[in-house]
C-alpha positions as CSV (number, residue, x, y, z in Angstrom):
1,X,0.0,0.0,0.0
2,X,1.3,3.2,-1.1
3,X,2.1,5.8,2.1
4,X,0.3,8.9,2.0
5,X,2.2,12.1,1.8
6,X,2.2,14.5,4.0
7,X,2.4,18.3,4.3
8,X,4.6,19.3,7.2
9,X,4.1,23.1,8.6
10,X,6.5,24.3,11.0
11,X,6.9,27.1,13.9
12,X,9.4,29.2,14.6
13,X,10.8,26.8,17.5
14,X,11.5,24.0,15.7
15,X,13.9,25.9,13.5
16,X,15.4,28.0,16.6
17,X,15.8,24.4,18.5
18,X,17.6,22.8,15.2
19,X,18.0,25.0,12.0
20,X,18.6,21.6,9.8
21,X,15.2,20.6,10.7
22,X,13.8,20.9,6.8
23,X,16.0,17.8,6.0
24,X,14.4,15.8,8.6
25,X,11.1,14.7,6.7
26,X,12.0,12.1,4.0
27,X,9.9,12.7,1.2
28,X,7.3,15.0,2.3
29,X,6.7,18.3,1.8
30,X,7.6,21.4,4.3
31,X,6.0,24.7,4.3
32,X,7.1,27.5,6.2
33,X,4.9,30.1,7.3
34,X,6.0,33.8,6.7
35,X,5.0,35.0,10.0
36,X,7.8,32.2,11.3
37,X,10.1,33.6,8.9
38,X,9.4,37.6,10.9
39,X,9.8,36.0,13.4
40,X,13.1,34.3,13.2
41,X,14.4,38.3,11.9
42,X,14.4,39.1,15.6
43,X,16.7,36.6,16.4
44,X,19.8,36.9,14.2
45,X,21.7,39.1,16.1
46,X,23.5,37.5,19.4
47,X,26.1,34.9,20.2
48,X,23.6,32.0,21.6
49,X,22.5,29.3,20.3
50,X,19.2,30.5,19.3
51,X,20.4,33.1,17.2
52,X,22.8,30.6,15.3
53,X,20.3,28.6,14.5
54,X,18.1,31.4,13.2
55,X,21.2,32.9,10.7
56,X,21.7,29.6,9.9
57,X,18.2,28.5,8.5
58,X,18.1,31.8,6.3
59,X,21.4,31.2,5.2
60,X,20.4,27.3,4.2
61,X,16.8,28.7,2.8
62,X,18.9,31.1,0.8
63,X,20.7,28.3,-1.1
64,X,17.9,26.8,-1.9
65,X,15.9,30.2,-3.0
66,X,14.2,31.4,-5.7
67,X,10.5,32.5,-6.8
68,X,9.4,28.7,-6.7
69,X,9.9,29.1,-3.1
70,X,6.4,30.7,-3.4
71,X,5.1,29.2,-6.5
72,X,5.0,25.7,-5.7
73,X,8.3,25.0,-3.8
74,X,11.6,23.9,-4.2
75,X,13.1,20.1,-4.0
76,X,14.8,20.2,-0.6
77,X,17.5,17.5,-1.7
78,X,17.7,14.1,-3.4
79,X,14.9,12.0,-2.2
80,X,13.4,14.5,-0.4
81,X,10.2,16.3,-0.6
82,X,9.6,20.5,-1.2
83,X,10.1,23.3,0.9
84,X,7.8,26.5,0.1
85,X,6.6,29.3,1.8
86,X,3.5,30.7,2.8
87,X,2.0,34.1,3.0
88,X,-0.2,34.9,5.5
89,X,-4.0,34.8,4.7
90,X,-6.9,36.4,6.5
91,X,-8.5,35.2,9.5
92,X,-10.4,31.7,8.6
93,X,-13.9,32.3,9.7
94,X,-13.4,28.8,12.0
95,X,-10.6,30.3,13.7
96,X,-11.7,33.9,14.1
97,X,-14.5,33.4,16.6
98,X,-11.4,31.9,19.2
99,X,-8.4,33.2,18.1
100,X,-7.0,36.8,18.7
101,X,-5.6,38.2,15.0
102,X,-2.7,39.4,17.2
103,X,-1.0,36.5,17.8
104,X,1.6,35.1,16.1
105,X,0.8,31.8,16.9
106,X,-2.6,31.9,15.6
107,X,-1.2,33.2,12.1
108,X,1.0,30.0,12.0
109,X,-2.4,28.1,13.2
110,X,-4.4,29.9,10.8
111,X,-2.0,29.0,7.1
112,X,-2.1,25.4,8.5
113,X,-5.6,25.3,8.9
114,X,-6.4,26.9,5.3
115,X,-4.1,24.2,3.7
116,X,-5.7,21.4,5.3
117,X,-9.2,22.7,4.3
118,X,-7.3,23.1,0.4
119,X,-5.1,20.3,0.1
120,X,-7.3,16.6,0.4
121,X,-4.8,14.7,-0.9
122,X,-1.7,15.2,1.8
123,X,-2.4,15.3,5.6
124,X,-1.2,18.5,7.0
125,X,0.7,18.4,10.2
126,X,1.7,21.6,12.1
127,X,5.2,20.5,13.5
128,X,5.8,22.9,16.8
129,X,7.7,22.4,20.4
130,X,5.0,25.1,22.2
131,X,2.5,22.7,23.7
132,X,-0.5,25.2,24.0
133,X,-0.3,25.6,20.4
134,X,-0.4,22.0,19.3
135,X,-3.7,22.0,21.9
136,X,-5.0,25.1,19.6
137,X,-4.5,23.1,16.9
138,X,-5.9,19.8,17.8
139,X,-9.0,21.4,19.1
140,X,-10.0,22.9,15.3
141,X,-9.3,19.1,13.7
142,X,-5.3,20.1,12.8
143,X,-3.1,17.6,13.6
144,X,0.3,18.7,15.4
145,X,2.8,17.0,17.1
146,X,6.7,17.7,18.4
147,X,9.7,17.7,16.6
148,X,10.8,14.6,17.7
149,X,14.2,14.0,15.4
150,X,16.6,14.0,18.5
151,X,14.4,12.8,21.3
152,X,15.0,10.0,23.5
153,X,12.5,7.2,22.8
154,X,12.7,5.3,26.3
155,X,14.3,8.0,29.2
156,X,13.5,5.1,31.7
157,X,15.7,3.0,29.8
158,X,18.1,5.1,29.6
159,X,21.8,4.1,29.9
160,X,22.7,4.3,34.0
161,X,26.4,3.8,34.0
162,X,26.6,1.2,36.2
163,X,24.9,-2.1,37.0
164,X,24.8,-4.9,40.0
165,X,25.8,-8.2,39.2
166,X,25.1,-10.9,41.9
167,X,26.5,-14.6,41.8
168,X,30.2,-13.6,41.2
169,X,32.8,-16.6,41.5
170,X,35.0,-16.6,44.7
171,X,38.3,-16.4,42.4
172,X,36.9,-13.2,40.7
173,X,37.2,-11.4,44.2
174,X,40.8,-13.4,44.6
175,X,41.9,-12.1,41.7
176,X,40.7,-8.1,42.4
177,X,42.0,-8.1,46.0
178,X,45.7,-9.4,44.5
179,X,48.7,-7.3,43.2
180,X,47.0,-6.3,39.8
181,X,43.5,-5.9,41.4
182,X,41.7,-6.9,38.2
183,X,40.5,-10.3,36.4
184,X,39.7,-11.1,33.3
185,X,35.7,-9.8,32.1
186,X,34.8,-13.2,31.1
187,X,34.8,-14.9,34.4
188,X,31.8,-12.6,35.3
189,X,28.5,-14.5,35.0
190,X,27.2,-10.9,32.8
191,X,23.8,-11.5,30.6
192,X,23.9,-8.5,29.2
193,X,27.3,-7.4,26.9
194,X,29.2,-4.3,29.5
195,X,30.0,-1.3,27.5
196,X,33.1,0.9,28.1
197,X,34.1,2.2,31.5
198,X,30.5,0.8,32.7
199,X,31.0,0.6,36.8
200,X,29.8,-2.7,39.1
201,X,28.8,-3.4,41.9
202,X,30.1,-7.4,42.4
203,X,28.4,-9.6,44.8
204,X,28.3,-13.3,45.6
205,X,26.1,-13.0,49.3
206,X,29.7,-13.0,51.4
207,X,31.9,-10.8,49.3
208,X,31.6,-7.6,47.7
209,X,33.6,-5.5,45.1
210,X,33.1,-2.1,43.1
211,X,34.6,-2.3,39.7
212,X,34.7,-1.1,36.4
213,X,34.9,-2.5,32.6
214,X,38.2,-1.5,30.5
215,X,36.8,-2.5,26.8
216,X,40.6,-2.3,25.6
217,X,41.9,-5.2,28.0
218,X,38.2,-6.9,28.4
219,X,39.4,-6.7,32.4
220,X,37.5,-5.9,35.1
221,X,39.8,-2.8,37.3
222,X,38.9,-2.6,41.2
223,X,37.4,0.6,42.1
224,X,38.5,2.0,45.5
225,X,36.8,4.9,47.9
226,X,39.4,8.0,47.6
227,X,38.7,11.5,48.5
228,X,39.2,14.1,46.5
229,X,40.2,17.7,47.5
230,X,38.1,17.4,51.0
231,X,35.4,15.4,49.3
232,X,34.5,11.6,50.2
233,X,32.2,9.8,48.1
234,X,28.9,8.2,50.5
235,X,28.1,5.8,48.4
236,X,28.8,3.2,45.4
237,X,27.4,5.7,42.7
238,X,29.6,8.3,44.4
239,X,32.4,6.5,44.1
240,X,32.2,5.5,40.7
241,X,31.3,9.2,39.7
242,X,34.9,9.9,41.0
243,X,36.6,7.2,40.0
244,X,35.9,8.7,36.1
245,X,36.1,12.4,36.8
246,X,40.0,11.7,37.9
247,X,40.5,9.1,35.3
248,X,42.6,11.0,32.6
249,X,41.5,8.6,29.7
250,X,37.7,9.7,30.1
251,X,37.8,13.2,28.1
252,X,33.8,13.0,28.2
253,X,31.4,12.8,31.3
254,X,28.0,13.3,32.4
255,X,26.9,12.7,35.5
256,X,22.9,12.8,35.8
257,X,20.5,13.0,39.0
258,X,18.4,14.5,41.4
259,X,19.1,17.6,43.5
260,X,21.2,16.8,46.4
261,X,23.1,14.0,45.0
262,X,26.4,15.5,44.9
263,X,27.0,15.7,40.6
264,X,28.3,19.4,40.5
265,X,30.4,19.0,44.1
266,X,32.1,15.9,43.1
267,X,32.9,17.5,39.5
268,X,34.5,20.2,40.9
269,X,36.6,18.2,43.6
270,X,38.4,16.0,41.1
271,X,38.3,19.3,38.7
272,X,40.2,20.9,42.0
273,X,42.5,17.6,42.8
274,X,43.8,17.4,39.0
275,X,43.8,21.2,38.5
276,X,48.3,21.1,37.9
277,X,47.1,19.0,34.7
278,X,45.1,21.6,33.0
279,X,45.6,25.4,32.2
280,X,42.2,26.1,33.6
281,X,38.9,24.8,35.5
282,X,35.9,26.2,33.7
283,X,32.0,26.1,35.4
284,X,29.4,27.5,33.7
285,X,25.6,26.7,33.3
286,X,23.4,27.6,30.8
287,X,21.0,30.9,31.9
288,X,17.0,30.1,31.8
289,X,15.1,32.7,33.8
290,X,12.4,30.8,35.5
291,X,9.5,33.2,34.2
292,X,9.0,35.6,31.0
293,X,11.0,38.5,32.1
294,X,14.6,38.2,30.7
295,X,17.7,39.4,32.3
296,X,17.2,43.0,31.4
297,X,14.5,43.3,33.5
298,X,16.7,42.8,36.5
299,X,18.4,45.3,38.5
300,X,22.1,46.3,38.4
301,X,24.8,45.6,35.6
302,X,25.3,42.3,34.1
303,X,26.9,40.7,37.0
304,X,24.2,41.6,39.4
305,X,22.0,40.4,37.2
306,X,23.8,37.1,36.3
307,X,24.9,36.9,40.0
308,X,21.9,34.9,41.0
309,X,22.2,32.4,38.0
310,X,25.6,31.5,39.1
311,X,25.0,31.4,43.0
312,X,25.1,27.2,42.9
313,X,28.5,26.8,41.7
314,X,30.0,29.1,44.6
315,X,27.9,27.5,46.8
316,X,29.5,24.5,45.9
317,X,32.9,26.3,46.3
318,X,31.9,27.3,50.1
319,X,31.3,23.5,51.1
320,X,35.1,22.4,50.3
321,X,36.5,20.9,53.4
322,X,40.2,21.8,53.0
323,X,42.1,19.1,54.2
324,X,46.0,18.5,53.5
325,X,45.8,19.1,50.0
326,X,44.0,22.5,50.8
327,X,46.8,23.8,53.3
328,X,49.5,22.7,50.7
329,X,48.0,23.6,47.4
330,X,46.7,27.6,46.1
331,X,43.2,27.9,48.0
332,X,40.4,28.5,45.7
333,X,39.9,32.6,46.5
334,X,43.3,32.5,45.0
335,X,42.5,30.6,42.0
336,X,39.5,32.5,41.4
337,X,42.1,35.6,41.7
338,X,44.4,34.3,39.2
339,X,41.4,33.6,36.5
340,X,42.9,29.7,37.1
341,X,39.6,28.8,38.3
342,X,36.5,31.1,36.3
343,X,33.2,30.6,37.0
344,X,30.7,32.3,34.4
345,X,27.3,31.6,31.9
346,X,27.6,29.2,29.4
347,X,27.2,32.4,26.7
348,X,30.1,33.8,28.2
349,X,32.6,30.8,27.6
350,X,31.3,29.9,24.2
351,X,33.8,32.0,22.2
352,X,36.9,31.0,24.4
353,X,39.8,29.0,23.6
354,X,39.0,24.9,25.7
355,X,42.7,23.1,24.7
356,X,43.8,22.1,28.3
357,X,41.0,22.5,30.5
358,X,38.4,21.1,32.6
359,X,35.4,22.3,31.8
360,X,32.4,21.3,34.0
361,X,28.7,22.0,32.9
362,X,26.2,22.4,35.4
363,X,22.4,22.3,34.7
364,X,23.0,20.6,31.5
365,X,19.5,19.3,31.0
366,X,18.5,22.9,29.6
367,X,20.6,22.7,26.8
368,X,19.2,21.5,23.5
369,X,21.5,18.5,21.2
370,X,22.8,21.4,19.3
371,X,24.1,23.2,22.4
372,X,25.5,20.1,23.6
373,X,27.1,18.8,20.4
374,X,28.9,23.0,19.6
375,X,30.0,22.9,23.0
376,X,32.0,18.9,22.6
377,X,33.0,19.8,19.2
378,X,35.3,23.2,20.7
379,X,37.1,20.7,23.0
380,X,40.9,20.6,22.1
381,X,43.6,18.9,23.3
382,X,43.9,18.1,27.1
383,X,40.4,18.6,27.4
384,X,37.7,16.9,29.9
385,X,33.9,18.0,29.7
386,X,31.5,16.9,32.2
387,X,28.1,17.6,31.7
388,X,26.1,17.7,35.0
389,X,22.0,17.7,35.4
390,X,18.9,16.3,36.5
391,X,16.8,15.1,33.1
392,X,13.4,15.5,34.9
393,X,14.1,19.0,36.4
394,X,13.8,21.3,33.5
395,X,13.2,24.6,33.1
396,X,13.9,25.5,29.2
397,X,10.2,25.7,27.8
398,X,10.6,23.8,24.7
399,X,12.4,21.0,26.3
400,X,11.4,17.9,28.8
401,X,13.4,14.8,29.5
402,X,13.2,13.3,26.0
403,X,14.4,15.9,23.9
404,X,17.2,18.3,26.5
405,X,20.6,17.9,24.9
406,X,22.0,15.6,27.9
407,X,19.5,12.5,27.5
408,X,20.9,13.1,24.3
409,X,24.0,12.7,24.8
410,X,23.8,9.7,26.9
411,X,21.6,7.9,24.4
412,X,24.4,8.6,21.9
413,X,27.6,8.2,23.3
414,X,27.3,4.9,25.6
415,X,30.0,2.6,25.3
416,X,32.6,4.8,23.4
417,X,35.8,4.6,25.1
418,X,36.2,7.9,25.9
419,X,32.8,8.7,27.7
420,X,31.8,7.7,30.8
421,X,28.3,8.1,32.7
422,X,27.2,7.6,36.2
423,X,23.7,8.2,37.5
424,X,23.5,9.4,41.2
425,X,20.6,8.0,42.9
426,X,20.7,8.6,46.2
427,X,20.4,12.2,48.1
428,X,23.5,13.3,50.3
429,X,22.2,16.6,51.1
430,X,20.5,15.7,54.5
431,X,18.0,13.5,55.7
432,X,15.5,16.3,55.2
433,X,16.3,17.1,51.3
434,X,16.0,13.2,50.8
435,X,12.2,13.1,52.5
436,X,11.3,15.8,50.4
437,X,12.8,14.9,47.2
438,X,11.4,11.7,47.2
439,X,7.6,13.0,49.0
440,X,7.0,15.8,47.7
């Protein structure tokens, strides 16, 4: 049976979240709406992501231009369907009676809905991340759904770092508690294949071992409790999380869970314990204001107003215990002095040089694919990124746990020699945090 084609009609998010998105629909059609295209003018200018993607869409719609743009549409590649734009029409006497004329939104809505009551042969789909505007459109007969080319299918199966694996022999346990403290991967009773630098816990109801899986040797390497920089992991996960952030082969990290579990205070220990081996320690998180009023709406110059953003990460700072290494090593106030140590918004860093440093993002879960991928692909030699973030805590508006840049990453990346992951599940905060994170 032949597949019906279909008539794809997208909003100004979808190309803001990936401006390649018109390449995404196999042989169907693509229409963009010229209210989108207004709207993507008063994005160009800036350094962020979203105004990258916007220069970068008019540039690719350039290079495909010409008056069939508007007469009938031009063939998007080899295989592929047509791309065409739309002017805007009047009001559609079905939509007036709900929808205000002085929305954008409902201009998008409205070319959509006159193409579906044109065009009976395709099905027309408005393609659009806003979720109040794919209810609009569902409750006039318009079908819409999210752009779902980078999303996560199956966040609850979503790669963990580390596993428990019961029934180990006696000799395996021998063998890790010896000179070399590792054995050989296929001793292990494993049902399902171990991926690289995946972390155990071993178990065999008398013994007990934390290890992890070198996919170069097929060995299995002892994982030991060590502090770092005043820091002592609590737990297994702890551990494990850093065991990787010192290991010097791991130039890729991300370290996922809830508030409280220690992600961006363990990243920054090991950052502070290896700090002789890079040029610089880097923190910075994305900045997502938590209600419609940007930054400019805040008091004070631009640190004030980013001062608030970037509170976590010194807070983080302020709960170093300084032991030895403290008392003998440059103190952090002195680091932060030197610009050894910077702490700053994600915007700020973007156009700086990363060969030789550790570079920590926090709140990574508000960063779309895109974000995530520009900010891997700066890395240069000597470099270590860890991304750090909780996948169900979002605050970005056009992103939830299937479709922020770090389930992304995870999804993509497990098993590749370089990367390793670690999900934190249990709270260290206090008892307190714990009840209420898990409650409430």
């Amino acid at each position: 049976m032949r597949k019906r084609k279909k008539l794809f009609v997208l909003d100004t998010n979808v190309i803001l979240h990936d401006s390649s998105c018109i390449y995404q629909f196999d042989e169907h059609n693509v229409v963009i709406p010229i209210p989108v295209l207004e709207e993507l003018d008063q994005f160009k200018k800036g350094n962020d992501a979203l105004n990258f993607h916007a220069r970068e869409f008019a540039r690719s719609l350039d290079a495909l231009s010409g008056d069939k743009l508007f007469n009938g549409g031009v063939r998007i590649g080899k295989g592929q369907g047509k791309v065409s734009i739309k002017l805007d029409r009047d009001m559609h006497p079905d939509l007036a009676v709900n929808f205000s004329s002085q929305k954008t939104d409902h201009h998008i809505l409205n070319i959509a809905y006159h193409l579906a009551q044109e065009d009976q042969v395709r099905q027309v789909i408005l393609v659009t991340k806003d979720v109040n505007l794919r209810m609009k459109a569902k409750s006039v007969g318009i079908l819409a759904e999210d752009y779902k080319t980078d999303h996560v299918k199956d966040v609850d199966a979503l790669y963990r770092g580390h596993r428990v694996q019961e029934k180990v022999p006696e000799q395996v346990f021998a063998q890790l508690f010896n000179g070399t403290a590792d054995c050989d991967a296929a001793e292990l009773p494993i049902a399902k294949q171990l991926k690289a630098n995946e972390y155990m816990i071993l178990r065999n109801g008398v013994k007990s071992a934390l290890g992890v899986y070198d996919a170069a040797s097929h060995r299995i390497r002892r994982v030991e409790k060590e502090s770092s920089y005043g820091v002592t992991p609590r737990n297994a996960e702890q551990t494990f999380a850093l065991d990787a952030l010192l290991n010097s082969e791991v130039r890729l990290m991300t370290i996922t869970g809830k508030a409280g579990t220690g992600k961006t205070l363990l990243a920054l220990a090991a950052a502070l314990k290896r700090k002789k081996e890079y040029r610089q320690i880097f923190m910075a998180r994305p900045v997502v204001p938590l209600s419609n009023k940007d930054l400019g709406y805040l008091p004070g110059d631009v640190g004030s107003k980013l001062e608030p953003y970037m509170q976590p990460l010194f807070d983080n700072l302020g709960v170093m215990q300084f032991g030895d290494e403290g008392k003998n090593g440059r103190g952090i106030s002195e680091l932060l002095a030197e610009n050894k140590l910077v702490i700053a918004p994600l915007a700020y860093i973007r156009g700086r040089s990363l060969v030789n440093v550790f570079f920590i993002v926090d709140e990574a879960q508000n960063l779309t694919p895109h974000e995530i991928k520009t900010i891997i692909t700066r890395a240069g030699e000597g470099t270590k990124i860890v991304f750090t973030g909780d996948i169900f805590q979002i605050d970005h508006p056009y992103l939830d746990s299937h479709s922020n840049g770090l389930s992304y990453l995870i999804e993509k990346m497990q098993g590749q020699r370089l990367y390793a992951h670690i999900n934190l599940e249990k709270g260290e905060r206090s008892e307190l945090a714990e009840l209420a994170s898990n409650l409430l």
